[in-house]
N, C-alpha and C positions, 0 to 999 in steps of 0.2 A: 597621264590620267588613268585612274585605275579604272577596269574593265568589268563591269557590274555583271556576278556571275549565279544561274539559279541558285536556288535551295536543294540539298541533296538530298534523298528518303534516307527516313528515319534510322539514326545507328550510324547511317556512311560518313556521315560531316565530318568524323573524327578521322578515319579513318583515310580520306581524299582532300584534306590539309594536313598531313603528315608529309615526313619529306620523302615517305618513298610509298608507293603503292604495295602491298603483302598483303595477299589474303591468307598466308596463313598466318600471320600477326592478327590478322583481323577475325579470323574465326577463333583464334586462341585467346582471344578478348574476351568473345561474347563467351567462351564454354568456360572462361574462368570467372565471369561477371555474374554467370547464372547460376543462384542456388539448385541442388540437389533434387529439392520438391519438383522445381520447374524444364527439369527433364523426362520430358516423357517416351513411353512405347508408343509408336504410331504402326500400324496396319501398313509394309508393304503393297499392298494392294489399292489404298488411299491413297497413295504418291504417284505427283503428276513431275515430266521435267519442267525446268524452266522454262517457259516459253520462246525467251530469246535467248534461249542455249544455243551457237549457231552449227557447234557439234556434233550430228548426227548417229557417228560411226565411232566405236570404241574399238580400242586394242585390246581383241579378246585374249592374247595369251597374259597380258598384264592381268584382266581381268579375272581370268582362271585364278593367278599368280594371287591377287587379293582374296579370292573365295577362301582359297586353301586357308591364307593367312586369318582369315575371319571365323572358319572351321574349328581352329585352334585354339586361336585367342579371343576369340568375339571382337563386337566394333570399337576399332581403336577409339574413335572419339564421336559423338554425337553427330548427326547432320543437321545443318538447320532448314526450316520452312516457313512458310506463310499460310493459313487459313486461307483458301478459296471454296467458292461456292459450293462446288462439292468434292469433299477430303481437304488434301493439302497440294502445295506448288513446291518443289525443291529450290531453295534459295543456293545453297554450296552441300557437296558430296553428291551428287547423280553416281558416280563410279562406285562408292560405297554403298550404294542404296544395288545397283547392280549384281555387285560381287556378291552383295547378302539373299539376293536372290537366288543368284546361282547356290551359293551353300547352302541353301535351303531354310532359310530362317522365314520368318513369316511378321514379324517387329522388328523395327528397328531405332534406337535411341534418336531422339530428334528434340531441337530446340525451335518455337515459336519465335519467330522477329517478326514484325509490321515491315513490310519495303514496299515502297511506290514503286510502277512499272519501271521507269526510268533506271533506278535503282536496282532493280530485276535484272538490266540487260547491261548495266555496269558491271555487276557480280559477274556475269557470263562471260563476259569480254576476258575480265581481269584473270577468270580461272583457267579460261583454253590457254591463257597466253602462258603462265607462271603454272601450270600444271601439264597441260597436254604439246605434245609432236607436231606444232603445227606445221605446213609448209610454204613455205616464202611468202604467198600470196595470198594464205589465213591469216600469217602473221601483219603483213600491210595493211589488208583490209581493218582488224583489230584496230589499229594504229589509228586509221584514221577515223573508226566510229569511235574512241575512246577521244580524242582528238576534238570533233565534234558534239559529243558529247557532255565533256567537262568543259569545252570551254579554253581548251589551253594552247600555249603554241608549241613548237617542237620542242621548244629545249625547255621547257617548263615538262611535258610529258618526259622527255631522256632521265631529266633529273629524278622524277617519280618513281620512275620504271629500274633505274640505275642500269640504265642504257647510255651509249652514246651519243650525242648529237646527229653524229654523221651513219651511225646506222638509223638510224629511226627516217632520216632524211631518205637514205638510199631502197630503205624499206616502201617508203612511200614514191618513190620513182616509181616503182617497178606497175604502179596500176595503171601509170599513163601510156604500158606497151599492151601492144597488139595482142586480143584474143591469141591469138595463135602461138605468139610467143609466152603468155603465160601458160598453156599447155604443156611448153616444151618445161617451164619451170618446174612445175607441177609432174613430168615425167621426169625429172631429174636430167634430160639430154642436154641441159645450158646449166651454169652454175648460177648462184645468186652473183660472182663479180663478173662474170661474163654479162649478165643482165643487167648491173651496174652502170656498164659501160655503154649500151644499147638504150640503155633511160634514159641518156643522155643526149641523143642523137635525133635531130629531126627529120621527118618523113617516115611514113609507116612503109612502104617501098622497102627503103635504103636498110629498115630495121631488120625485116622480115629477109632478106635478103643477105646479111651478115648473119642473123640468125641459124638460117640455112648453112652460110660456109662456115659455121661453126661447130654444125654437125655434122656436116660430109666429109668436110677438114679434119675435124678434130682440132681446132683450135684453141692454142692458150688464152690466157688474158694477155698477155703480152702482146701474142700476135695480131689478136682483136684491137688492141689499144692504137698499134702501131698502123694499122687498115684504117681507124677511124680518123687518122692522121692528114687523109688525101682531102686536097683542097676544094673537092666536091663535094664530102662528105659536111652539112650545114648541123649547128652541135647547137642543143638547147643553151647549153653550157660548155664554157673551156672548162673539157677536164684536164683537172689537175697535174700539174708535171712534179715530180717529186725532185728535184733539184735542190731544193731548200732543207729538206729532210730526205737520207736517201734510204730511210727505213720506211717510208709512207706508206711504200703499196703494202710492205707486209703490216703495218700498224692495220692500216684498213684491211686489208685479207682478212687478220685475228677476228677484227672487230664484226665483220660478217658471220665470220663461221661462230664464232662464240655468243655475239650478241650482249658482249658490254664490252666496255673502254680496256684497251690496249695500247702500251707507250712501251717504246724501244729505245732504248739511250746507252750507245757504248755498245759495253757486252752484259746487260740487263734486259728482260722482258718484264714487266710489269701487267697484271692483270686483274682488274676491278672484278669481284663479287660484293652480294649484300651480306650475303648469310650463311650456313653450312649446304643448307638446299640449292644455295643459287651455286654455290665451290659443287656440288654434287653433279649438277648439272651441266657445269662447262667441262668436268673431268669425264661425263657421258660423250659427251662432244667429241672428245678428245682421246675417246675409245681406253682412257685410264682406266676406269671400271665398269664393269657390266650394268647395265640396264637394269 
């Protein structure tokens, strides 16, 4: 029985039945859809953020890094907005609207779209994730308001996102742990598969408590995996034993740190991107090329 799903604000429909989520496909729609005339200067000053931008805090050396680039060449491409009561709402480019301040400009090219609020905090979601650094626990939260949002279920959203199944999954473990232990994620002291393995583990005690000997230890995944082994230890879930595939855990490892589909076969690695942006971005990962 199919699953009767709202109406999207105006513009996204097309964009959110496509088979993969891109806002920059999607901004490169509308600035290629828009005549010339209907480009306009907007006042710096008249720009508000998105309201459910959930972004606060920008990377100011990127930002510096863009002014420069804006100084030079001006704004690479338009931003778009919404008329609000008074001035304008930043639909996508807050960071561009930023940078341009910083370079001292005082306008800046902008395009007019109508978007329902709903639609507002779609965009927001869609741009921290596919644009900004989030960390582990930006990133799940995203998941699951886009999640709730559209209407979808995981593998419906992996598919969108050109994510895997089983990170999108694992992503979402991670809000069922302890305050405490999402600090430590958030400070980098536990890894995303260290955390992996402790989402899966019942009692906040027992959590909190490996958590601990994983930083005082210094402990692997390995050694974690094998502690969560002991017949006291009660598991949401059997994790996985990799017996059947004996490249699993690093198939899932890739798939953590990279954030799409990874397959090892032989002496093959194989590695899912959408586009040159998303190859850009797993080769930042991967400390290929600079930032």
């Amino acid at each position: 029985m199919e699953t009767k799903r709202r109406a999207l604000g105006k513009g996204l429909e097309e964009l959110f039945n496509n088979e993969q989520l891109d806002l920059n496909k999607f901004e490169k729609k509308i600035i290629e859809s828009t005549p010339k005339e209907e480009i306009i200067e907007v006042k710096i000053s008249e720009l508000r953020p998105n309201p459910y931008q959930p972004r606060k805090v920008f990377d100011e050396s990127k930002l510096e890094e863009l002014a420069s680039s804006i100084k030079e060449h001006g704004v690479f491409q338009p931003i778009i907005i919404k008329k609000s009561i008074k001035g304008y709402e930043i639909i996508a480019g807050e960071r561009r609207v930023k940078a341009s301040s910083k370079a001292g400009l005082e306008k800046i090219p902008a395009i007019i779209r109508d978007f329902d609020d709903e639609a507002m905090m779609e965009i927001a979601l869609l741009e921290n994730l596919q644009r900004e650094n989030l960390n582990s626990i930006e990133e799940a939260t995203a998941y699951r308001k886009l999640l709730d949002t559209l209407k979808l279920t995981q593998e419906e959203l992996a598919k969108k996102l050109g994510k895997s199944r089983s990170h999108i999954t694992n992503m979402l473990g991670l809000l069922s742990l302890p305050e405490e232990v999402k600090e430590m994620i958030n400070d980098n002291k536990i890894s995303m598969s260290h955390a992996r393995v402790l989402s899966k583990i019942e009692g906040r005690n027992k959590i909190l408590d490996l958590a601990q000997k994983i930083v005082d230890n210094n402990l692997n995944v390995r050694d974690l995996e094998e502690m969560s082994q002991d017949k006291e230890i009660i598991k949401k879930r059997h994790i996985e034993k990799r017996k059947e595939n004996e490249y699993r855990y690093i198939e899932e490892t890739l798939c953590d740190k990279l954030g799409t589909k990874v397959k090892i076969s032989k002496t093959k690695i194989e590695i899912k991107f959408s586009d040159t942006d998303d190859l850009n971005r797993i080769l930042e990962s991967l400390n290929l090329i600079e930032k």
